[in-house]
C-alpha angles and dihedrals in degrees: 000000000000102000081053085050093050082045096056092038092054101047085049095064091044096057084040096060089046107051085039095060094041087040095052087053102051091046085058099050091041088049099040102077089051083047106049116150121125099282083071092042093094087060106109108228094243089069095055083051114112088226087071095049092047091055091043083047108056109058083045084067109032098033110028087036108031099120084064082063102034093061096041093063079042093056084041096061093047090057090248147107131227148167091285087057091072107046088046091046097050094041099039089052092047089052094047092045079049095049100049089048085046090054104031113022089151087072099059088041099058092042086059087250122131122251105231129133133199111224099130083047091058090043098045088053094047088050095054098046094050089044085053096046085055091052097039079048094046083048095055088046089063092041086058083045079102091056091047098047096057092046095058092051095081107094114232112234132038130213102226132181108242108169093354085295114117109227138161119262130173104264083233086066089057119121131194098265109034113126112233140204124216123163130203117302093016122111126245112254100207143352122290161117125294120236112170151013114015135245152152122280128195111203103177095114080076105019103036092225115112094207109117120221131235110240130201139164109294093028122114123253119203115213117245079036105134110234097216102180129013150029124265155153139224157172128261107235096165145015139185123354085002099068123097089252095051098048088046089055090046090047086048096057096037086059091042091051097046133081131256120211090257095047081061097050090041087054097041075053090049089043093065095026093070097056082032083063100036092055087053089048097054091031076058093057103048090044098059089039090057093044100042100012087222098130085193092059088038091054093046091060084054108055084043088062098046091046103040085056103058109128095210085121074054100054091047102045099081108029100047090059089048088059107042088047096052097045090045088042084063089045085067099036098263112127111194109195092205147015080240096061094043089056100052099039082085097057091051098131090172128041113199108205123199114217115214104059099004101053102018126039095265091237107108112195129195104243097161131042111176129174123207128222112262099051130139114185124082117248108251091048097052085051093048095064097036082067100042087056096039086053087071087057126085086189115123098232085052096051090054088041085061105044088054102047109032091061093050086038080082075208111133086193126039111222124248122277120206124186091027114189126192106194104190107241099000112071131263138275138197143139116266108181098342087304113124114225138193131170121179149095122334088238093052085059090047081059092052096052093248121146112250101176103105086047097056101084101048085049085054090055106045092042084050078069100038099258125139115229120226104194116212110211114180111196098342093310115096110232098175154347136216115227093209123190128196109188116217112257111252100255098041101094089046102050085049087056091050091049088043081055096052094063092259126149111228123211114176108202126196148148096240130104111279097243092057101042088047086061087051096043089045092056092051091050089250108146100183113060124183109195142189096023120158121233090245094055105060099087087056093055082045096056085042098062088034088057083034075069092236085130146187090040122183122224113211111194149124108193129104081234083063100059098085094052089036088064102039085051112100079228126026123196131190143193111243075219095060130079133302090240087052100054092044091064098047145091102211136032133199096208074195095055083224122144081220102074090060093076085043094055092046086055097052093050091049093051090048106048083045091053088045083048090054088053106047093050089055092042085063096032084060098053098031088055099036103048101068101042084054090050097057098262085134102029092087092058102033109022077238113160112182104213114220100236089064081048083054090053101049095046082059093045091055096055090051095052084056105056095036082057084050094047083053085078088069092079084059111141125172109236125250115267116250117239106275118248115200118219 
């Protein structure tokens, strides 16, 4: 895409120049005689003659502007009508009314017309458009500056273990599984898995956050990261168009390349405007011939108007904000997938958040494990076999079940667990030993027609603190239960209070019981909490506020249990944290993983679609106001023609407003989140 870019950038300065340099010298053959005076006495008269500017002219139309015209016969074929039509139109028409006069002048004459001929009109218009395609070409090249940068942050070389022996390879000649070196303030030259040593990462070149991260063996490394302390090792996981930085790059430019809901309404409107304009132009024409019955002024009116109308301002309006905003929204860590999903990010009335990982840190911890009387099993060995279950279990709450409980088992091996069984949103089961186990939710056990009451008040206790309860029940009879706690994340309250601020509607979902996920939900500032849902039922709470009419809603999660919300949501949002499945379905993604980055990219939306609305408006100020001026409204009145080069001009004026409104988006910078106020 950039080296296409350089190409194009490249050709158009050459045709500029070019039809710069033919274009000055027609003007001042086809101005000199006007002029006069000494200082033009040295000009031959060969050089003032219409034959040579016609000859200066033409290569300045069919060589230096031939895509005008190539696209023209293009839109011709398809039975349609663009941009191109216009200018191809309005310059074509100008050369061959200069040509006739060129060839037979007598027959003006005699007809009491005047013999002039337009060649520097149709040049200096070529020469403007063109003027204004480089700088509309140089614009999109700084709104891809994002796309570059991060690009370039990838170092060049790698210091990679080959026989044991470090030594510097090319980062292209890395291979999943090759163990690499970086040492501290060096950058990290592709994803991974750290092996060795610890440090310290900032992420921010693809977070935007400055923080950096503690980093251990077992833990993930992100290539472009900046190692700021120690020494370490890891493992290549993935190279080339798999790393984080190259999908990010590839989600950047698929955004930047697609079409928002306005883009398609702006080009339907293109798609009239064009025989709209050509039917004035010509309506123009008939109109002053019959008036003055001078075909040439009437011919002039004619190409003003043509070239006056060309939506290239239009064209330009949508797609250039679209640009500058995704590339600046991957400048602060917000990935939009898509132009759609910018756009509508702005209209989100209702923001679904999920608790566990998007609220909360994601990283549950036993802090209660309470018996209850009536058990018979000893400690060590109940806990034993909870691990040995949990084990079986992805599930967060199970990881942090197990971490608690296999190191206090004093059990080098788990036993063995037959018959296991994972119930979304509920807890597992499975035989150890001919022991029957289940852990899970007290309401799960209620299902199950198990007796909860001794277990009532210790639930009441540890919800009181925001804690979930796992019950452990060994052969119908409850034994235990873990009092299991999930703090919300730092930024979490705040980012709530800047969303609150921005008119939005909060919902916090979650699986837990409602007493516990309204503390949570307390602490963050949410009001409206829907609880003990099941992960296969989010979707379901998603389409029901969707048919309740509080659309577009926003759904805010990481988890594989998301997805399916994450896709019903008119806009899904994920954390860059959370899983791959999770991403895929979704809109938007946070590469930090931060609350924080869903009001930014709100605002950003918000920025963006206001800045597409303000060109738009000037895009069709311009033409509403210029057309009929070009087309004689005021020349009655005033004697007022307006020339088709300064039509030219403005035409190119206009474009360039535009995409000096959309490169106003560059200065973009989230604001600063309020201080939190729990509820």
């Amino acid at each position: 895409m950039e080296r296409e870019l350089a190409r194009e950038l490249s050709r158009l300065r050459r045709r500029l120049l070019v039809a710069a340099l033919l274009t000055a010298l027609v003007l001042l053959s086809s101005l000199s005689p006007m002029l006069g005076g000494p200082q033009l006495s040295f000009l031959p008269l060969w050089f003032i003659s219409p034959w040579t500017q016609l000859l200066l002219t033409t290569p300045v139309l069919f060589w230096c502007g031939r895509d005008f015209y190539s696209g023209a016969v293009s839109a011709f074929r398809q039975h349609s009508a663009d941009m191109n039509t216009l200018v191809a139109a309005g310059t074509g028409i100008a050369w061959l009314m200069s040509l006739f006069t060129t060839c037979f002048p007598q027959v003006l004459i005699a007809e009491g017309l005047p013999a002039e001929v337009y060649y520097e009109t149709a040049a200096v218009i070529v020469t403007l458009v063109l003027l204004g395609r480089l700088l509309e070409a140089r614009a999109r090249g700084q709104t891809s500056a994002a796309i570059r940068h991060l690009l370039q942050l990838q170092p060049p070389t790698a210091r990679v273990l080959r026989d044991g022996q470090p030594i510097e390879i090319p980062v292209s000649l890395l291979v999943v599984g090759d163990l690499v070196q970086v040492r501290p303030g060096e950058k990290i030259p592709v994803d991974g898995q750290l092996i060795e040593g610890s440090s310290w990462v900032e992420e921010s070149m693809l977070t935007g956050e400055a923080t950096a991260v503690a980093k251990a063996p077992g833990d993930q490394v992100i290539g472009v990261s900046l190692n700021r302390s120690g020494s370490f090792s890891f493992r290549v996981s993935r190279v080339g168009a798999d790393t984080v930085l190259a999908q990010i790059v590839a989600l950047v430019r698929q955004a930047q390349s697609s079409r928002t809901r306005v883009q398609r309404l702006a080009d339907q409107v293109v798609g009239w405007f064009v025989p709209a304009v050509i039917a004035i132009a010509i309506a123009s024409f008939v109109v002053w011939f019959l008036i003055s019955g001078n075909p040439v002024l009437a011919t002039l009116f004619l190409v003003s108007v043509l070239v006056i109308a060309c939506p290239c301002a239009l064209g330009l309006a949508t797609p250039t904000s679209i640009m500058v905003a995704s590339g600046k929204g991957a400048e602060n860590g917000l990935i939009f997938r898509s132009a759609e999903a910018l756009e509508t990010a702005g209209k989100l009335r209702t923001i679904v958040i999920d608790k566990t990982g998007t609220l909360t840190r994601g990283q549950p911890q036993v802090t209660d494990f309470e018996r209850l009387s009536g058990g018979v099993l000893k400690a060590d060995t109940l806990l034993a076999l909870v691990a040995a279950l949990e084990s079986r279990s992805e599930h967060p709450l199970a990881e942090a079940i197990v971490a608690y409980a296999r190191p206090r088992s004093q059990q080098s091996e788990l036993p063995a667990v037959e018959g296991f069984q994972a119930v979304a949103g509920c807890g597992v089961r499975g035989a150890i030993a001919g022991r029957e186990l289940l852990i899970g939710t007290p309401r799960w056990l209620r299902q199950l027609g198990i007796d909860t009451a001794a277990l009532q008040p210790l639930v009441e206790v540890l919800e009181a603190v925001a804690c979930s309860v796992a019950a452990v029940v060994v052969d119908g009879r409850i034994e235990a239960c873990f009092g299991i706690s999930d703090p919300l994340k730092p930024s979490s309250a705040a980012a709530v209070a800047a969303l609150r601020r921005q008119g939005l509607q909060l919902v916090m979902l979650s699986g837990d019981a409602r007493r516990t996920a309204e503390l949570v939900a307390g602490q963050a500032g949410i009001e409206r909490v829907i609880a003990e849902v099941r992960p296969a039922d989010k979707a379901a709470v998603i389409r029901l506020l969707q048919a309740q009419g509080e659309g577009p809603v926003a759904m805010v999660g990481d988890g594989i249990n998301d997805a399916p919300a994450l896709a019903q949501a008119d806009v899904g949002i994920a954390m860059g944290t959370g899983t791959d499945v999770a991403i895929a379905a979704s809109d938007i993604t946070l590469i930090s993983g931060n609350l924080a980055g869903v009001p930014a990219a709100i605002e950003l939306s918000r920025q963006a679609m206001a800045n597409i609305r303000q060109n738009l408006f000037f895009a069709f100020a311009y033409n509403v106001a210029g057309i009929p001026i070009a087309a004689g409204l005021l020349f009655p009145l005033t004697g007022w023609l307006l020339s088709p080069m300064i039509a030219g001009a403005a035409m190119a004026f206009s474009s360039l407003s535009v995409v000096g409104n959309a490169l106003r988006l560059r200065r973009f910078r989230p604001s600063p989140l309020p201080l939190a106020v729990s509820r």
